[in-house]
C-alpha positions as CSV (number, residue, x, y, z in Angstrom):
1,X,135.4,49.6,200.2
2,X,136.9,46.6,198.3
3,X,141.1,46.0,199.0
4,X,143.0,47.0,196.1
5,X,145.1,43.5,197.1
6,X,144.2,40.2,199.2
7,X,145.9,37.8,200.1
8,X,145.3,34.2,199.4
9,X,147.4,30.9,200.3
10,X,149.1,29.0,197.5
11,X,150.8,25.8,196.8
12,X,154.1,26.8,195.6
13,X,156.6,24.3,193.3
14,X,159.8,25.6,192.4
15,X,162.3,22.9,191.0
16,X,160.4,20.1,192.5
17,X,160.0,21.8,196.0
18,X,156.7,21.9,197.3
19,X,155.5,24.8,200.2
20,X,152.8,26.6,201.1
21,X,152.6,30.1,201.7
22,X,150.5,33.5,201.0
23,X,150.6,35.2,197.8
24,X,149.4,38.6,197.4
25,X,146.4,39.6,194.5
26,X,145.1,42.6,192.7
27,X,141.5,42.9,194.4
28,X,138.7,43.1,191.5
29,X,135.3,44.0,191.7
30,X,132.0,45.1,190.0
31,X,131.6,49.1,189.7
32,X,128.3,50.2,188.5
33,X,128.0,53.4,187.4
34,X,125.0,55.2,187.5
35,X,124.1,59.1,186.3
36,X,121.5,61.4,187.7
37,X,120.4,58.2,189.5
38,X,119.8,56.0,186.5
39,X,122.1,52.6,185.5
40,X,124.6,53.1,182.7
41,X,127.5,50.9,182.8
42,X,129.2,47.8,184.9
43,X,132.9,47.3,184.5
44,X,135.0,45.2,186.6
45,X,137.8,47.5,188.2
46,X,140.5,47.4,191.0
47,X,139.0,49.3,194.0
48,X,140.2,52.7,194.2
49,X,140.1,56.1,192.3
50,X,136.7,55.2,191.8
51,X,135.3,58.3,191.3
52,X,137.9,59.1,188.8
53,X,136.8,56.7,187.3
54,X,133.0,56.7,186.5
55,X,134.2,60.6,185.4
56,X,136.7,59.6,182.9
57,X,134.0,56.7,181.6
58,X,131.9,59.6,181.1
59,X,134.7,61.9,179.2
60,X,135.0,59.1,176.8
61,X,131.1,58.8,176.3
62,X,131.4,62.8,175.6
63,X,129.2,64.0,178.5
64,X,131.5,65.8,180.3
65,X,134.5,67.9,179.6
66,X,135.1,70.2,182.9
67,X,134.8,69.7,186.2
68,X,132.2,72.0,186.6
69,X,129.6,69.8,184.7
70,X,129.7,67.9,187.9
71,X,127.4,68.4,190.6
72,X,129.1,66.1,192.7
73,X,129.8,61.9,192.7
74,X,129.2,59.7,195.9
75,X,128.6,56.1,196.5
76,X,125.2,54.9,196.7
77,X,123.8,54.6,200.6
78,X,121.8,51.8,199.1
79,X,124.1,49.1,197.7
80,X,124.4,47.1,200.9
81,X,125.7,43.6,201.5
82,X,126.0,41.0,204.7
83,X,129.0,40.4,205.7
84,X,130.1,37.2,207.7
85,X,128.8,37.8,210.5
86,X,125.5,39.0,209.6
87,X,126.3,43.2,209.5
88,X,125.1,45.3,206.4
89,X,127.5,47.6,205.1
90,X,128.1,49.5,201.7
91,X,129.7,47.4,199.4
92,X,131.0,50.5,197.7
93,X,130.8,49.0,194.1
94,X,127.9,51.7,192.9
95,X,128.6,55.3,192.0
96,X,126.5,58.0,191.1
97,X,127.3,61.0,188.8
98,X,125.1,64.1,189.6
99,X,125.3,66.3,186.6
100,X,125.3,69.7,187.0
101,X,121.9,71.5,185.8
102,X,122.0,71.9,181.9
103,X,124.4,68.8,180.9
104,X,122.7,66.6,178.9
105,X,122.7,62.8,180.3
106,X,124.3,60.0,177.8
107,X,121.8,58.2,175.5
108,X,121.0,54.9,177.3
109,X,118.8,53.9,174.0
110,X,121.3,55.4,171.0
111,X,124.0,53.9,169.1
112,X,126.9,56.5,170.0
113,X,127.0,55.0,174.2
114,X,126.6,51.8,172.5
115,X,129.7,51.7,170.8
116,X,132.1,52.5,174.0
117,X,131.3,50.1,176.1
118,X,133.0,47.0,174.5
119,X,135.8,47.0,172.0
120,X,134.0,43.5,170.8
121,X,130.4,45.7,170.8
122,X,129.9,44.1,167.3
123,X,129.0,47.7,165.5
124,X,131.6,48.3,161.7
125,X,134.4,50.5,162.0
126,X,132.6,53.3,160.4
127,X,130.0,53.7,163.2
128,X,132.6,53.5,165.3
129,X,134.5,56.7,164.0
130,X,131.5,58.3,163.0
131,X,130.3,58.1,166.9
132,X,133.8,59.5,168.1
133,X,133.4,62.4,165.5
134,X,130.2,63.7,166.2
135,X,130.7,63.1,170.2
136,X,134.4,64.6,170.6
137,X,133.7,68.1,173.0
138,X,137.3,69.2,171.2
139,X,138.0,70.2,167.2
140,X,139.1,67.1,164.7
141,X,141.5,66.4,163.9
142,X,143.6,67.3,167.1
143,X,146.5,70.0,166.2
144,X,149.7,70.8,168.1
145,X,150.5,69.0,171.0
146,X,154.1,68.0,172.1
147,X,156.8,66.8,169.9
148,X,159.6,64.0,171.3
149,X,162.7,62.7,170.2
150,X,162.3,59.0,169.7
151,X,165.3,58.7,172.6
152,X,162.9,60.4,174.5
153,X,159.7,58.3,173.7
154,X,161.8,55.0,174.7
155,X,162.8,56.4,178.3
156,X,158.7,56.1,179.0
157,X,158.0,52.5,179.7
158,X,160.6,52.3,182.0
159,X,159.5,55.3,183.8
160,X,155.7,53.9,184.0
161,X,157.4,50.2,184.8
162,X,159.2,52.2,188.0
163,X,155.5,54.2,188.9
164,X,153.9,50.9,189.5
165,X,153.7,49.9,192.6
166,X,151.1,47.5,192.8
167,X,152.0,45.8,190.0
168,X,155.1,45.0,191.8
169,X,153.6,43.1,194.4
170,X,151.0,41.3,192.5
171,X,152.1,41.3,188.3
172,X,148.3,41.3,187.6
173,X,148.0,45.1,186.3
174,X,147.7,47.4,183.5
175,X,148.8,51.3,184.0
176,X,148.4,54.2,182.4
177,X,150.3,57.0,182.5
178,X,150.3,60.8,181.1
179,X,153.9,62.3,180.6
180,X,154.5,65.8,179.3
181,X,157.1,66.5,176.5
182,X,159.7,66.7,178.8
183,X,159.1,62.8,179.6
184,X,158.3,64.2,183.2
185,X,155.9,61.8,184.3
186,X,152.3,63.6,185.2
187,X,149.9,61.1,187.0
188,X,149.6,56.9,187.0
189,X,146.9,54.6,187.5
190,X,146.8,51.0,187.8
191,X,143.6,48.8,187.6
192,X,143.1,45.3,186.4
193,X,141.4,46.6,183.3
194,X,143.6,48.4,181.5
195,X,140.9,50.7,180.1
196,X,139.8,51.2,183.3
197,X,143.3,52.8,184.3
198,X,142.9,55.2,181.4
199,X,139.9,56.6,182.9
200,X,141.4,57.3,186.1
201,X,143.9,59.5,184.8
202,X,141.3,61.2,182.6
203,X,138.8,61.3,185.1
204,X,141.5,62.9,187.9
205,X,142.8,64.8,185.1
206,X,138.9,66.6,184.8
207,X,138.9,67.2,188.4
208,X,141.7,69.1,188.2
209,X,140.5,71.1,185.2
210,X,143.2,69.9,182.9
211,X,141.1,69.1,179.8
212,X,141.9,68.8,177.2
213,X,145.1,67.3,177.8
214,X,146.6,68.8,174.7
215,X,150.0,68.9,176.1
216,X,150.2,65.5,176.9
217,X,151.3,61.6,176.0
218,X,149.4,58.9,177.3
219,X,151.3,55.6,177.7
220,X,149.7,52.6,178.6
221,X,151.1,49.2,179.6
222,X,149.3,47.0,177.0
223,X,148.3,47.0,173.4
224,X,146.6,49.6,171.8
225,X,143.0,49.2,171.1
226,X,140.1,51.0,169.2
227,X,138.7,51.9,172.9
228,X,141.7,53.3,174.6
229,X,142.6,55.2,171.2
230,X,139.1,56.7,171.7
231,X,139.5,57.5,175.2
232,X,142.5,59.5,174.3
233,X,140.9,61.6,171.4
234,X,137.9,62.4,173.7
235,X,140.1,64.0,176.4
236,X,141.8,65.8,174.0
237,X,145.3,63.8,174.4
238,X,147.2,64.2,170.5
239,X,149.9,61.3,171.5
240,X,148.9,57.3,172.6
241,X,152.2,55.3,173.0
242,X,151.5,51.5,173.8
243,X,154.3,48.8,174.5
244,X,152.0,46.3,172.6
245,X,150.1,46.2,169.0
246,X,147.3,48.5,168.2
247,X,144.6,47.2,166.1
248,X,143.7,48.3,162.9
249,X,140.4,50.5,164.0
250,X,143.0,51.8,166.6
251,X,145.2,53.3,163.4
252,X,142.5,54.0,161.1
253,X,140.9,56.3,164.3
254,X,144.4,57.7,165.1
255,X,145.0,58.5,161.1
256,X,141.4,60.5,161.2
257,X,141.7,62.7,164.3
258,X,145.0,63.2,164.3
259,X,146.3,61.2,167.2
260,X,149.9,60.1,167.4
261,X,149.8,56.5,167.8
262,X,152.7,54.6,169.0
263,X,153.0,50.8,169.1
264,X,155.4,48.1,170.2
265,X,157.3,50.5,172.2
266,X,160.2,48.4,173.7
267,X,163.5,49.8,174.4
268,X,165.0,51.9,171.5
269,X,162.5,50.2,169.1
270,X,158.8,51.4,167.9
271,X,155.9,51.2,165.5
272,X,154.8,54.8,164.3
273,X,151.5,54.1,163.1
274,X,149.9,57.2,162.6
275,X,150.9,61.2,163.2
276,X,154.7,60.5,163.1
277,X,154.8,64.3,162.3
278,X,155.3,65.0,166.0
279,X,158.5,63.0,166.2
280,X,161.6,64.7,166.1
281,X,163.1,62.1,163.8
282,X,166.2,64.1,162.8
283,X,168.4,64.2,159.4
284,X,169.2,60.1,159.6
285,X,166.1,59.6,159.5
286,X,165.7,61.4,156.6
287,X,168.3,59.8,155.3
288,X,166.8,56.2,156.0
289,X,163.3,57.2,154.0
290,X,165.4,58.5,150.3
């Protein structure tokens, strides 16, 4: 398997000193992801958690929803590569999902798997929701779910800043995180793609038979877009909290299916875009809006 870091040599200037040395690198590599034997997806990941994964991919395309849709995942004996020296070994970059008899396989032909492979896949807004609403496995929009002081919102980055520990030896990753309404920090995830890391928590999060994650805030380490905003409504997650801008799909998404979306989330500051009901803003606050 891939490294999650390598290290390569560097020419390093500081002040007008000039050394060499090694620098250490987030590892990236091609995962296909393949169902009941058949190609569905490519995405460039950080090794690791990779069958987490190609099961939170799936979540989000609205095949699966327990664990026990799953017949099992393993790593193709097939995809081979030389090394070197000339030896063939798995190159563990291509996963297979069994599905367990009676779940239907994702549409490779049909518009709804379309639309959640790229946040640039070109289809209007509408389709966009439209294919979230008739593919979500839970009831829209989402109800309950936890409810935070804003004191206890801000306390999150940090908290997800502290979790990532590959990030501190290479500062080339995203994270995402899932905190319950205590702030108590649940599971992280760090990959190079930043919606990849979302799909490792929801992918371990299905393994565990946590769906839907009803209970729970998702904070992520970049900006919010119309894709990670979907991947949270499909596992059932009611609050999104981003240190960066959503965009405007993002909002209009979290408006319809009742998602909590929080932006720009740097120390005591914050963006509520949409579902500010589950924010325990208190009488100033009140105050502030007469």
């Amino acid at each position: 398997m891939g490294r999650i870091t390598e290290r390569r040599p560097v020419v390093r200037i500081r002040d007008g000193v000039v050394s060499e040395r090694a620098d250490t690198l987030v590892g990236e590599e091609p995962l296909e992801i393949r169902v009941n034997g058949r190609p569905l997806a490519v995405t460039m990941r950080t090794p690791g958690d990779d069958f987490a994964l190609a099961a939170g991919f799936l979540v989000s395309e609205g095949v699966l929803a327990s664990a026990d849709e799953v017949a099992r995942i393993a790593y193709c004996a097939g995809a081979t590569a030389a090394d070197g020296e000339g030896r063939v070994t798995n190159t563990y970059n291509v996963v297979d999902v069994r599905l367990a008899d009676g779940v239907a396989p994702p549409s490779l032909d049909g518009l709804e798997r379309n639309v959640y492979t790229t946040s640039s896949c070109g289809l209007c807004g509408k389709a966009s929701l439209d294919a979230v609403r008739t593919t979500a496995r839970w009831p829209l929009p989402l109800t309950g779910g936890p409810r935070l002081a804003p004191a206890a919102l801000a306390a999150l980055p940090d908290r997800l800043r502290a979790a990532q520990r590959v990030f501190e030896r290479t500062g080339g990753l995203h994270a995402a995180a899932l905190f319950d309404d205590e702030g108590t920090l649940l599971d992280v995830r760090e990959d190079v793609g930043r919606h990849n890391a979302v799909d490792k928590v929801v992918g371990l999060a299905l393994t565990r038979g946590d769906l839907p994650l009803s209970d729970a805030v998702l904070m992520v380490s970049g900006r919010a877009s119309f894709e990670l905003a979907q991947k949270a409504v499909m596992a059932g997650i009611p609050m999104l909290a981003a240190v960066s801008a959503p965009s405007s799909l993002a909002v209009d998404l979290a408006a319809e299916s009742g998602l909590t979306l929080v932006g720009f989330l740097r120390g005591t500051s914050m963006n509520v875009y949409a579902g500010a009901e589950r924010l325990v803003l208190g009488e100033a606050a009140a105050t502030a809006r007469s």
